[in-house]
Biopython code that builds the backbone (N, CA, C, O; Angstrom):
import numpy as np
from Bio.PDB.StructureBuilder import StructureBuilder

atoms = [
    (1, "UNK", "N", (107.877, 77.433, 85.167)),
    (1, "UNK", "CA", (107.151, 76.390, 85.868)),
    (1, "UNK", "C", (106.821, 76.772, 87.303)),
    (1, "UNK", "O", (106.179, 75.984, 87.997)),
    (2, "UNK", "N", (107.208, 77.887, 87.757)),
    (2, "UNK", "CA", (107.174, 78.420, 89.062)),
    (2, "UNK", "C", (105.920, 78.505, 89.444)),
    (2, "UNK", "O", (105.649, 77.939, 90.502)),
    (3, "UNK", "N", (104.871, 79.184, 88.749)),
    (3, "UNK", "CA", (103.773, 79.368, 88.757)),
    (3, "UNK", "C", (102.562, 77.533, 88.790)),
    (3, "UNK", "O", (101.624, 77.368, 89.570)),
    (4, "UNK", "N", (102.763, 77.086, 88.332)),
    (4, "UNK", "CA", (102.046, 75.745, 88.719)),
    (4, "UNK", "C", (102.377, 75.192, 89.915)),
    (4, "UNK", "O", (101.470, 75.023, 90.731)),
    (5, "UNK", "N", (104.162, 74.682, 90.351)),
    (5, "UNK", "CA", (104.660, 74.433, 91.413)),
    (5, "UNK", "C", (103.702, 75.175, 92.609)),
    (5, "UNK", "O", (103.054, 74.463, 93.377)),
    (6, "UNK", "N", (103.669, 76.416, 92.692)),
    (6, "UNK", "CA", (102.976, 77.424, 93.581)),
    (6, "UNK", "C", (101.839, 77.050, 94.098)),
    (6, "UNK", "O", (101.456, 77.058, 95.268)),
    (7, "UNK", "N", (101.335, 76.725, 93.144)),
    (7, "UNK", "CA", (100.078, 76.396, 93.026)),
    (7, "UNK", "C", (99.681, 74.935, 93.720)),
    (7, "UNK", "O", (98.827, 74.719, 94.581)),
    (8, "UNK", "N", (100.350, 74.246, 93.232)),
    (8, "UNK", "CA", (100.398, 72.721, 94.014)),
    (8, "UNK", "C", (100.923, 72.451, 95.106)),
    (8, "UNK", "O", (100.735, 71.427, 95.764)),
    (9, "UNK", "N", (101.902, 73.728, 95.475)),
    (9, "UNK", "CA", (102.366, 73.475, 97.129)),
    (9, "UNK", "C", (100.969, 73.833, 97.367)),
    (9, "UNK", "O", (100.129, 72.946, 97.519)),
    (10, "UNK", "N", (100.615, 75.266, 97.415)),
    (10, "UNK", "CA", (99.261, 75.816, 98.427)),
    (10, "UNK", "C", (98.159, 74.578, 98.008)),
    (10, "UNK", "O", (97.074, 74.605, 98.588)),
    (11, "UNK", "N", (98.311, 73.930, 97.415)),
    (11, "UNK", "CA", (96.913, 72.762, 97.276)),
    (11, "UNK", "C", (97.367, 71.857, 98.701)),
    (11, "UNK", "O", (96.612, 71.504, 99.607)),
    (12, "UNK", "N", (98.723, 71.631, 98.588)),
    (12, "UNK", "CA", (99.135, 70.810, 99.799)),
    (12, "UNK", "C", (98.766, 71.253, 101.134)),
    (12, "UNK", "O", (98.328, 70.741, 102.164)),
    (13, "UNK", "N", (99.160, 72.560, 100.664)),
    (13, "UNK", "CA", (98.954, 72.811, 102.053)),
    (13, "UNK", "C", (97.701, 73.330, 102.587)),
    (13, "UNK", "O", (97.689, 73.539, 103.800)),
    (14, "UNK", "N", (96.374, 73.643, 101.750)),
    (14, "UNK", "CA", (95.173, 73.695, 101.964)),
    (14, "UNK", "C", (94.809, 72.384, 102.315)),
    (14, "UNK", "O", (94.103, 72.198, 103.307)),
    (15, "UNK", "N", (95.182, 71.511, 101.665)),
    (15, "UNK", "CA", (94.784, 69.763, 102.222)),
    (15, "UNK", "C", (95.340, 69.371, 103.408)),
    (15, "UNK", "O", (94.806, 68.533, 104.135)),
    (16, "UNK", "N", (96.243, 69.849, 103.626)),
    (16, "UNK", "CA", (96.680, 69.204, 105.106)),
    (16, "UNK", "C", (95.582, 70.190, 106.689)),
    (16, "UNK", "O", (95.082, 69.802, 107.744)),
    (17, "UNK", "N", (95.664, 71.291, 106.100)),
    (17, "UNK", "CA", (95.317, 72.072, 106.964)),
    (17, "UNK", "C", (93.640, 71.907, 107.196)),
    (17, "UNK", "O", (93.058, 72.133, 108.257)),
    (18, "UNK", "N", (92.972, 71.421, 105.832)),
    (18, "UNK", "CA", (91.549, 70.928, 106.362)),
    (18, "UNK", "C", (91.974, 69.662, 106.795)),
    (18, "UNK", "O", (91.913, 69.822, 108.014)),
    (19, "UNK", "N", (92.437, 68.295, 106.587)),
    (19, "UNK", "CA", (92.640, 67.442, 107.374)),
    (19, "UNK", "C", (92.656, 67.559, 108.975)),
    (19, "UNK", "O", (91.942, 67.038, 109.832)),
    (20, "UNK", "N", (93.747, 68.447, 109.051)),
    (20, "UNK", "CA", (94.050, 68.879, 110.341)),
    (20, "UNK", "C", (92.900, 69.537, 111.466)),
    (20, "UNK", "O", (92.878, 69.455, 112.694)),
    (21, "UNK", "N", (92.022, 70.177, 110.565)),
    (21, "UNK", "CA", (91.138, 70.913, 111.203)),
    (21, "UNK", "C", (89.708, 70.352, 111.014)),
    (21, "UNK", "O", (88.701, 70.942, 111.406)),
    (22, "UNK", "N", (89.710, 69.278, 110.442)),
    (22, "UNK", "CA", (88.285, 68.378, 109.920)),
    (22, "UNK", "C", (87.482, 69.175, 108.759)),
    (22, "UNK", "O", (86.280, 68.945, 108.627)),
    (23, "UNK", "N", (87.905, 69.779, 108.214)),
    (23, "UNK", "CA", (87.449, 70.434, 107.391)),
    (23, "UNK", "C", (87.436, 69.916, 106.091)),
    (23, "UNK", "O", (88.488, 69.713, 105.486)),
    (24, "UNK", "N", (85.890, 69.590, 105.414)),
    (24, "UNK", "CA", (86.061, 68.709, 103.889)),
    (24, "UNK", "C", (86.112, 70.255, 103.347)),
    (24, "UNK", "O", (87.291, 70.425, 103.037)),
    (25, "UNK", "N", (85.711, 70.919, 103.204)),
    (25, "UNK", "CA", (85.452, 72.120, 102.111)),
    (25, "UNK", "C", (87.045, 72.354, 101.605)),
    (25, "UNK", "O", (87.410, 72.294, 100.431)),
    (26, "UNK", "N", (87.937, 72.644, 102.810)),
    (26, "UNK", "CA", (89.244, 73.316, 102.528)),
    (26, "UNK", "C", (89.870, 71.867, 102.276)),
    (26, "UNK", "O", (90.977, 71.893, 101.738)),
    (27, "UNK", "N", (89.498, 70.971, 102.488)),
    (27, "UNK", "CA", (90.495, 69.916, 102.243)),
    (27, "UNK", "C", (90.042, 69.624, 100.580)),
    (27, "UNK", "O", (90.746, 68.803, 99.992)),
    (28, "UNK", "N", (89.291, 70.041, 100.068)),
    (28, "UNK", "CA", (88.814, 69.472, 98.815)),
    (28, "UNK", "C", (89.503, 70.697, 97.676)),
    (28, "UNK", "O", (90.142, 70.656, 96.625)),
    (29, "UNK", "N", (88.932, 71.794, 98.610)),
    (29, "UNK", "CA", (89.672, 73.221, 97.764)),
    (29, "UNK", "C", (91.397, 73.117, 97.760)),
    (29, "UNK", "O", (92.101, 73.673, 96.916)),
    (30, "UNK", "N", (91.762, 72.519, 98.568)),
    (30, "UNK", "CA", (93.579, 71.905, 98.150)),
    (30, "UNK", "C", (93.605, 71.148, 97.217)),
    (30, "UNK", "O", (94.218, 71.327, 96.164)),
    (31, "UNK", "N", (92.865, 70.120, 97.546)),
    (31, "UNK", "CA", (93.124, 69.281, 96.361)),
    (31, "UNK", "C", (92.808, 69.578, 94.909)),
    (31, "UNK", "O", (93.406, 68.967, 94.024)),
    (32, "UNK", "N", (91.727, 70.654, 94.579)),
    (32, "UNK", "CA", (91.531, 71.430, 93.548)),
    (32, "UNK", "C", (92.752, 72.014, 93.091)),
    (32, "UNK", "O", (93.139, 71.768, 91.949)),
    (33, "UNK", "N", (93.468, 72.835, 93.930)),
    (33, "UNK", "CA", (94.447, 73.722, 93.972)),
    (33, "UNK", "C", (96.047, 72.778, 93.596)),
    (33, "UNK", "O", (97.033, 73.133, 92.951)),
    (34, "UNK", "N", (95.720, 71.395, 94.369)),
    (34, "UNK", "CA", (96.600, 70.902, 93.543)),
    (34, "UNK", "C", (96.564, 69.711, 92.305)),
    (34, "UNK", "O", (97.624, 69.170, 91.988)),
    (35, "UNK", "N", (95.776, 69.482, 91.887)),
    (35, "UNK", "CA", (95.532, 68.944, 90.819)),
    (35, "UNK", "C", (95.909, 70.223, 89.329)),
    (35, "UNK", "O", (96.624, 70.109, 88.334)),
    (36, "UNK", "N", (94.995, 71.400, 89.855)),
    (36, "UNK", "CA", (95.188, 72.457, 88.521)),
    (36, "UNK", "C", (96.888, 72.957, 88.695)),
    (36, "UNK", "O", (97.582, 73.298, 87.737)),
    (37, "UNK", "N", (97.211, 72.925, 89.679)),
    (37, "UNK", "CA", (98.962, 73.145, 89.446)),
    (37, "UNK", "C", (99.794, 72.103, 88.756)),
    (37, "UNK", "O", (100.873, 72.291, 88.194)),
    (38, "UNK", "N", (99.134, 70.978, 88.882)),
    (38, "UNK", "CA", (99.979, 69.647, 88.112)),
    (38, "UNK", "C", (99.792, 69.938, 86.674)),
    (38, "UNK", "O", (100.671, 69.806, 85.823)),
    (39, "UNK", "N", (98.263, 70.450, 86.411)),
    (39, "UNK", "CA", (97.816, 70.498, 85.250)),
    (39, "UNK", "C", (98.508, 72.015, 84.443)),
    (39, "UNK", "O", (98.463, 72.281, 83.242)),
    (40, "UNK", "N", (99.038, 72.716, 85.395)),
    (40, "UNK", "CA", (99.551, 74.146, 84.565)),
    (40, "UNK", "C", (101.043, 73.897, 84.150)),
    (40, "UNK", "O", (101.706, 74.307, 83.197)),
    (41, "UNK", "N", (101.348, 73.026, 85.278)),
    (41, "UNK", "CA", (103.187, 72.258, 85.154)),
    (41, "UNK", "C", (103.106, 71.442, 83.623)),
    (41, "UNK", "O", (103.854, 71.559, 82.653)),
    (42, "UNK", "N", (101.797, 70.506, 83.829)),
    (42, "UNK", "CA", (102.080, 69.687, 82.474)),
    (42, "UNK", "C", (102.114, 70.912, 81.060)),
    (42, "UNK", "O", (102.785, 70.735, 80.043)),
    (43, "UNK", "N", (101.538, 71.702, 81.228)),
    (43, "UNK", "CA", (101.144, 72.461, 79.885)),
    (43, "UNK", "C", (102.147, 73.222, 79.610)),
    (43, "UNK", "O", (102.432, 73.434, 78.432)),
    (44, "UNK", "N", (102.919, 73.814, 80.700)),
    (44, "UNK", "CA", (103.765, 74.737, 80.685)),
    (44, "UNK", "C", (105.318, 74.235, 80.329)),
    (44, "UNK", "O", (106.244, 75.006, 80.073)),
    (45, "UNK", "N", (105.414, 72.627, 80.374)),
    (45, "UNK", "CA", (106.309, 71.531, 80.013)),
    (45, "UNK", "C", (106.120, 71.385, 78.210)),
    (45, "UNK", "O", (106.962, 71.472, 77.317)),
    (46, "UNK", "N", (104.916, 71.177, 78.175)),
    (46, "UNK", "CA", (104.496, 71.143, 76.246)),
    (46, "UNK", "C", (104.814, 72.338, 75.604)),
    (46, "UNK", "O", (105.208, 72.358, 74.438)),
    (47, "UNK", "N", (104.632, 73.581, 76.458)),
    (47, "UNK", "CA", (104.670, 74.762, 76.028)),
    (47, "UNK", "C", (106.252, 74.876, 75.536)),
    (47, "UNK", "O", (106.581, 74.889, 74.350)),
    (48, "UNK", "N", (107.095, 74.949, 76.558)),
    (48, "UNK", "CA", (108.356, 74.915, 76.438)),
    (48, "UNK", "C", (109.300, 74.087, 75.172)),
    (48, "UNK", "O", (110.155, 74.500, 74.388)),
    (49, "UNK", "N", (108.517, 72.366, 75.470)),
    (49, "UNK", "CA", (108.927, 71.526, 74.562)),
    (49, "UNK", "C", (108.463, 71.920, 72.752)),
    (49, "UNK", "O", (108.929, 71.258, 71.824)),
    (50, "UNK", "N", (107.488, 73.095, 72.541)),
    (50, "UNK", "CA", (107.177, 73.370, 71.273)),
    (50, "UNK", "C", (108.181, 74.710, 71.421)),
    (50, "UNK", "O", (108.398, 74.933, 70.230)),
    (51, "UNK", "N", (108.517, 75.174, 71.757)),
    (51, "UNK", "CA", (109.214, 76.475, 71.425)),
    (51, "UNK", "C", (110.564, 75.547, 71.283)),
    (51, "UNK", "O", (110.787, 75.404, 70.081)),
    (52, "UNK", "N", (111.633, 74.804, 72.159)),
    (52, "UNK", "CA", (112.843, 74.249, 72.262)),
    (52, "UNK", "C", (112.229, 73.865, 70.141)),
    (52, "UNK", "O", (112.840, 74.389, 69.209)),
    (53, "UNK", "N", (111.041, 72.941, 69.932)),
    (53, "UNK", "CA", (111.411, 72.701, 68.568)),
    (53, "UNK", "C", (110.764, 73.697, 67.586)),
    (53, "UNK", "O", (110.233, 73.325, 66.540)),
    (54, "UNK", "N", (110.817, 74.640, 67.875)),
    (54, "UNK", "CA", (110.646, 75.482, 66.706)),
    (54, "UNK", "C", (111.918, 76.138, 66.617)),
    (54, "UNK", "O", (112.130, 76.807, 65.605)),
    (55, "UNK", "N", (112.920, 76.049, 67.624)),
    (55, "UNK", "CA", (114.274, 77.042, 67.475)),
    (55, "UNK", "C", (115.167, 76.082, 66.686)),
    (55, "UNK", "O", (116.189, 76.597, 66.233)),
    (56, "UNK", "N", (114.929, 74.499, 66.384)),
    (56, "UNK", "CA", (115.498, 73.975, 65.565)),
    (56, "UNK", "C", (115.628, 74.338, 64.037)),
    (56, "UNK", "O", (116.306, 73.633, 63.290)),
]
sb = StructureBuilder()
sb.init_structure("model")
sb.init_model(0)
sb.init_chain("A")
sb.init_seg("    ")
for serial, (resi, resn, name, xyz) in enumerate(atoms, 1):
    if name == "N":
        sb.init_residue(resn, " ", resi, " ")
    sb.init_atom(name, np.array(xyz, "f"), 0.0, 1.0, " ", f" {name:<3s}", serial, name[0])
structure = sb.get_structure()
C-alpha cells in the first residue's frame, strides 16, 4: 500500500503548495495526485483481500 499512500501525500502536498503560492494548475495537479493515490490504495486493498481468499 506504500505506493498509493506516496502518492496521496505528494497530492497533499502539491495542493498546499499551489494554495500557498496562488497557483490553480499545481493546486489541481495535487489534487489529481491525490485522488489517484486513494484510488491505487482502494485497489491494492481488493487486490490483497482476493489473494487472503484464495489461500483459503
Amino acid at each position: 500500500m506504500a505506493d498509493g499512500k506516496a502518492e496521496e501525500i505528494k497530492g497533499r502536498i502539491k495542493e498546499a503548495a499551489g494554495d500557498l503560492m496562488d497557483n490553480q494548475d499545481l493546486k489541481d495537479s495535487g489534487r489529481l495526485d491525490k485522488a489517484s493515490g486513494k484510488i491505487k490504495q482502494a485497489v491494492e486493498k481488493g487486490v490483497d483481500k482476493v489473494k487472503d481468499a484464495l489461500k483459503k
